[in-house]
N, C-alpha and C positions, 0 to 999 in steps of 0.2 A: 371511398376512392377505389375503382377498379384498373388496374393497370392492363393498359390492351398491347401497349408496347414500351422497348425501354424510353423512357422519357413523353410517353403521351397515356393521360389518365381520362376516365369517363367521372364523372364528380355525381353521386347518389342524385341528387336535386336534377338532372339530364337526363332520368329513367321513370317510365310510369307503367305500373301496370294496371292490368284489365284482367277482373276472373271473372269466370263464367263455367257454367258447368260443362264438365267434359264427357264426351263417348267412350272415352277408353277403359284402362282395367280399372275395378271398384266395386262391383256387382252392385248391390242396391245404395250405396254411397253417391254415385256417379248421380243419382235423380235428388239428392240432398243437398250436395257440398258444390261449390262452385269451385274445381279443383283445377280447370284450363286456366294456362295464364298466357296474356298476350302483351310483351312486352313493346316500346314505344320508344326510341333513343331520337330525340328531336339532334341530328347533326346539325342540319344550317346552324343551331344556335350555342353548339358545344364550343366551349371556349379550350379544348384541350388540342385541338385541329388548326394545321394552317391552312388556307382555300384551297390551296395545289389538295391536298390529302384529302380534304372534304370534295374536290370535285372530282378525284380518282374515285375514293368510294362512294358517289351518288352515281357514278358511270358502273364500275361492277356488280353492284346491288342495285341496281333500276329495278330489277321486278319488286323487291321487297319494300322497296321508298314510295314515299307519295310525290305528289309535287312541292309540297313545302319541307321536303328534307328528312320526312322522318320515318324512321327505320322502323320496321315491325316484326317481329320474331314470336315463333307461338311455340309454347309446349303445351301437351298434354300426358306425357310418358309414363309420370308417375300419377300412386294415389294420391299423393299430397301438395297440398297448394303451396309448399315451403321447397320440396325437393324440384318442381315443377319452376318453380319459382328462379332456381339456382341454374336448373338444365338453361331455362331460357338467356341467362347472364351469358354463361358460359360458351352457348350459340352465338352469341352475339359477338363477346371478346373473339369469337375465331373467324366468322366472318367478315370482322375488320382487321384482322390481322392478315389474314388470305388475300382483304381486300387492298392494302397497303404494299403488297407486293410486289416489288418492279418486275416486268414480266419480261424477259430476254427478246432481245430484236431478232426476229431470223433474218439470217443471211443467205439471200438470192446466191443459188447454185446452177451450173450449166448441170444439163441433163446428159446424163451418161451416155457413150454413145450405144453402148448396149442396151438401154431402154429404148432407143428411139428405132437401131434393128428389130427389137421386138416387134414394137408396136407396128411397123412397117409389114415385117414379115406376117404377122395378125394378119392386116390387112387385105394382105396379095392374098393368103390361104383362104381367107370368107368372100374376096372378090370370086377366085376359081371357081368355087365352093357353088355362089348363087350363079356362076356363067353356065354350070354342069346343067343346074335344073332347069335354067329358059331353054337350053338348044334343046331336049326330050320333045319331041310333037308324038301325042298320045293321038293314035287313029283306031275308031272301032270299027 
């Protein structure tokens, strides 16, 4: 059991992984050992999620999900398919906790009236500006 937050856990049997051999650090290891690991957390079918939470997290992790819901996280950091193994857990516990996050409403504000001087006065300055260079009639 992984706890990703207080009172919601990921259950072992919800997680699969995939090795493969990695590019990273390992020198002549990396062409031997299948040290990348690509983790798989099927959410549609996690029973530790209620639909609100599971459809918040398939909204913030779109890129990482498929269409049937499941999550894909890859490490390849370390030389070991055990520490690789853990980084990739770890990934994942944080991206659903990031992803569980109620995100503050912004609240519509009138725009100062000193911005909107600015941007005005901008305006008038690069109006002048390009009126300077049309009236110039260059005669040779």
């Amino acid at each position: 059991m992984i706890e990703v937050k207080d009172g919601i856990v990921i259950r072992q049997e919800e997680i699969f992984f995939k090795f493969s051999r990695s590019g990273g650090p390992g020198g002549q290891n990396v062409n031997k050992v299948n040290t990348r690991v690509t983790l798989f957390f099927d959410l549609a079918n996690a029973a530790g999620f209620t639909d609100a939470q599971k459809s918040r997290i398939l909204k913030r992790l779109a890129t990482r999900a498929d269409r049937n819901g499941v999550i894909r996280v890859v490490s390849q950091r370390y030389r070991t398919q055990k520490a690789n193994r853990e980084c990739a857990v770890e990934r994942l516990v944080e991206l659903l906790r990031e992803a569980l996050k109620r995100m503050a409403v912004r609240k519509e504000t009138p725009v100062p009236k000193w911005a909107k001087e600015k941007r005005l006065s901008e305006k008038k300055r690069r109006s002048q500006l390009k009126q300077q260079r049309a009236e110039k009639d260059f005669e040779f």
